[in-house]
Backbone as a chain_set.jsonl record, in Angstrom:
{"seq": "XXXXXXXXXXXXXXXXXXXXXXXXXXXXXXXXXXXXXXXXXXXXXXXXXXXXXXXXXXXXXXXXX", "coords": {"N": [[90.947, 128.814, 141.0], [93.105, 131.908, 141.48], [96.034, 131.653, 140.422], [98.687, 132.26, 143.089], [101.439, 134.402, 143.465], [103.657, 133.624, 145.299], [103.403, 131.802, 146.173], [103.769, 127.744, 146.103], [102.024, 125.814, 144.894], [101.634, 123.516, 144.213], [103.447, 121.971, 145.49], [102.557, 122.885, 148.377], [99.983, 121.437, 148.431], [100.925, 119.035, 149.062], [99.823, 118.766, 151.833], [97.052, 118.431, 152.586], [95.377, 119.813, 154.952], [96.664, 121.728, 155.428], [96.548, 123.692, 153.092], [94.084, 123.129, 152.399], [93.663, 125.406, 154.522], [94.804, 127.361, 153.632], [94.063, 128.388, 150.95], [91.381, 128.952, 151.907], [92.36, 131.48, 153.33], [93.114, 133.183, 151.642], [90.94, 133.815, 149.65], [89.638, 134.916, 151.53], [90.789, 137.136, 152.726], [91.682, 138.363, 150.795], [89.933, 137.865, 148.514], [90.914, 135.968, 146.477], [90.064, 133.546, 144.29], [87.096, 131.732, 142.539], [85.23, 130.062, 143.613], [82.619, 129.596, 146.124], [82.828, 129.54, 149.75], [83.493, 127.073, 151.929], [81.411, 126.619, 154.361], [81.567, 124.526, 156.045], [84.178, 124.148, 156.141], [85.367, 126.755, 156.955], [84.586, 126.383, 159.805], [85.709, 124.476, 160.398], [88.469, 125.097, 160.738], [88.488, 127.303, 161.839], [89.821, 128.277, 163.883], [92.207, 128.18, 163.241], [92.952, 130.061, 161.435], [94.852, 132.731, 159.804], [93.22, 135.644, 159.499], [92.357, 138.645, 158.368], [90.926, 141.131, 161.088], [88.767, 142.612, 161.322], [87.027, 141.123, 159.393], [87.206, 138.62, 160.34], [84.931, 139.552, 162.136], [83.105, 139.959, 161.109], [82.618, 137.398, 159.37], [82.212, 135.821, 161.532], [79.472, 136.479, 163.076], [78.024, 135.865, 160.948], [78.643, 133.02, 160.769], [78.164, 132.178, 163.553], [75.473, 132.958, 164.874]], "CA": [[91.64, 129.744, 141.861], [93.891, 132.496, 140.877], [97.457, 131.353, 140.542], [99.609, 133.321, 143.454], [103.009, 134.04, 142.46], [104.596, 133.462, 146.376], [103.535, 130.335, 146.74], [104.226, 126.797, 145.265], [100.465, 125.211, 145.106], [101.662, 121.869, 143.949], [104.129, 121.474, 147.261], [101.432, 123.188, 149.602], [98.814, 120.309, 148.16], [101.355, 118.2, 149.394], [99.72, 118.842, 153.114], [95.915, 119.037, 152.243], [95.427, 120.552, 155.607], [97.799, 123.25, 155.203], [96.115, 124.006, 151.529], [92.493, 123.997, 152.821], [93.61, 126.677, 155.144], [96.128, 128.592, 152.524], [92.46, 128.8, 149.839], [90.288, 130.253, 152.843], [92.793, 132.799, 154.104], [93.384, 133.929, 150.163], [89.433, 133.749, 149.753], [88.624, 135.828, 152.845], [91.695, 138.349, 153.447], [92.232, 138.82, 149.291], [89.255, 137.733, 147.369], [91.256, 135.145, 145.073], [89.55, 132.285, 143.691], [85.972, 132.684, 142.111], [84.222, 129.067, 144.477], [82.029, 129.905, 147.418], [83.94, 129.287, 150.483], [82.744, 126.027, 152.335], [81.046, 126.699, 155.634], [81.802, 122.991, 157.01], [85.671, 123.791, 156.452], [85.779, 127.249, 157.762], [83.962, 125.677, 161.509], [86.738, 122.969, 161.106], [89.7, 125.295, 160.566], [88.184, 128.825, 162.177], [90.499, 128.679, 165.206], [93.444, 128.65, 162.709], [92.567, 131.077, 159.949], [95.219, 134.232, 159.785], [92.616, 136.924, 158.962], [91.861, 140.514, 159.196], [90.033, 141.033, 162.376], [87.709, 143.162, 160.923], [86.298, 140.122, 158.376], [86.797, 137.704, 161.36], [84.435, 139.636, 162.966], [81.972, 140.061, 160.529], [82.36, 135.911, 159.417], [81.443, 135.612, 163.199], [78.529, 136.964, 163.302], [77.365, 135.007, 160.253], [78.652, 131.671, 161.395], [77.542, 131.975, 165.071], [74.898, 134.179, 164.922]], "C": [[92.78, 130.374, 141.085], [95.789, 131.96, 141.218], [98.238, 132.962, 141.512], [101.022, 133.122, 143.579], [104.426, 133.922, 143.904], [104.863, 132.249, 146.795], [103.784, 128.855, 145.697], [102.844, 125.654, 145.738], [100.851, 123.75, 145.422], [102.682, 121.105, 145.261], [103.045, 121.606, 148.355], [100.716, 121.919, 149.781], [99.337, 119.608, 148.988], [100.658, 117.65, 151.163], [98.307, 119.134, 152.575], [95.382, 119.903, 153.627], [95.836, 122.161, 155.538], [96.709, 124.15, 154.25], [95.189, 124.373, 151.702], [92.795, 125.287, 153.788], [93.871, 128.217, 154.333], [94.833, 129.295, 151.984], [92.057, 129.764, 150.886], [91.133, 131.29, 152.887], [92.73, 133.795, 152.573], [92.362, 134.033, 149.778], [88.741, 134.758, 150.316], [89.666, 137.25, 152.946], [92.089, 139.183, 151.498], [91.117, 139.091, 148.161], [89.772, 136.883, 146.104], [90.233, 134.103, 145.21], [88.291, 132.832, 143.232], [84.946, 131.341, 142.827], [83.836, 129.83, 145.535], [82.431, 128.868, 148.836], [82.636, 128.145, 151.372], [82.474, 126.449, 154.109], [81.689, 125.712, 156.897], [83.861, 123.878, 157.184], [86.127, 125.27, 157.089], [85.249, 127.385, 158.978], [85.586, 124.991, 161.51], [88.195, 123.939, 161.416], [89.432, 127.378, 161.362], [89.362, 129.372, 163.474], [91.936, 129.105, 164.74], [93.826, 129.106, 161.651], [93.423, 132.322, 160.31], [94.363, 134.97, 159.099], [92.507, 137.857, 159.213], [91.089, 140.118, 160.287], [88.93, 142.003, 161.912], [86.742, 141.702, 159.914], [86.067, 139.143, 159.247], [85.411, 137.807, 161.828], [82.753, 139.813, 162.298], [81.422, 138.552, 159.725], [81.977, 135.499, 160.541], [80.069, 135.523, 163.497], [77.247, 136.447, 162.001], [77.294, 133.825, 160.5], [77.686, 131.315, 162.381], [76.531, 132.879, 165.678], [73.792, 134.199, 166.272]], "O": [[93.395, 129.745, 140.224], [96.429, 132.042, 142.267], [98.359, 134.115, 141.097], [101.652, 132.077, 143.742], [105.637, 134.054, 143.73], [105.796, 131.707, 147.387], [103.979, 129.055, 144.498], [102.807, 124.906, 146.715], [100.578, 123.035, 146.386], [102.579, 119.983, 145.757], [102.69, 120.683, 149.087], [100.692, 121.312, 150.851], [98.583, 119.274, 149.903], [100.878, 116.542, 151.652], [98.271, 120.227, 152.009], [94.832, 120.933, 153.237], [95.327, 123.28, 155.6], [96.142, 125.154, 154.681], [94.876, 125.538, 151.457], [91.986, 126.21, 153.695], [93.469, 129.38, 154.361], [94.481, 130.42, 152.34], [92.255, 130.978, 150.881], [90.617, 132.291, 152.39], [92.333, 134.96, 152.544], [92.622, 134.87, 148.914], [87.722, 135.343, 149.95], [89.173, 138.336, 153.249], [92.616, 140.262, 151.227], [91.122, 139.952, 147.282], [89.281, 136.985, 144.98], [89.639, 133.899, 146.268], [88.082, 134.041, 143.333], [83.751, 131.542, 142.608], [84.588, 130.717, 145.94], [82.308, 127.643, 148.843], [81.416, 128.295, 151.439], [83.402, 126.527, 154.915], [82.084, 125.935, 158.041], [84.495, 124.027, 158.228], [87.169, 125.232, 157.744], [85.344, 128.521, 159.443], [86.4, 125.031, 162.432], [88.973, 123.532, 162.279], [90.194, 128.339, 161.259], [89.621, 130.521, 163.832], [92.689, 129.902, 165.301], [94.789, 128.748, 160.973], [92.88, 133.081, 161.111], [94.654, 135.057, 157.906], [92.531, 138.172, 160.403], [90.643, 138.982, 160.446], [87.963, 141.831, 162.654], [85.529, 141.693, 160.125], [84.953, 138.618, 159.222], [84.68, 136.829, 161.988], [81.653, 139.792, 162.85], [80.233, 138.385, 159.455], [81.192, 134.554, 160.457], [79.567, 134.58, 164.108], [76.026, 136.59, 162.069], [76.191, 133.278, 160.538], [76.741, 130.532, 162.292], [76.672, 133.454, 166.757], [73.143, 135.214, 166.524]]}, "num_chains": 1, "name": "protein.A"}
């Protein structure tokens, strides 16, 4: 994953919760990192993902089709 220069990775980690969310949203709303985003963890964490609503809506419709 691409190093972003707002945040402080190695504190975030500190909360792996937090962190798995931080990756997806920077994944889905940015395009950082170069892994394929885990299905299982965005079901577990979909209710509390800040994303565009346009990408929501089109991860929607792949998820829950």
């Amino acid at each position: 994953m691409n190093k972003h220069w707002s945040v402080d990775e190695k504190e975030l980690a500190k909360n792996p919760e937090a962190y798995a969310i931080w990756k997806l949203e920077q994944r889905i709303n940015w395009g950082i990192g170069e892994r394929i985003m885990s299905k299982i963890d965005l079901l577990k964490f979909w209710d509390r993902l800040d994303i565009d609503p346009w990408k929501r809506k089109a991860l929607d419709l792949a998820l829950f089709p």
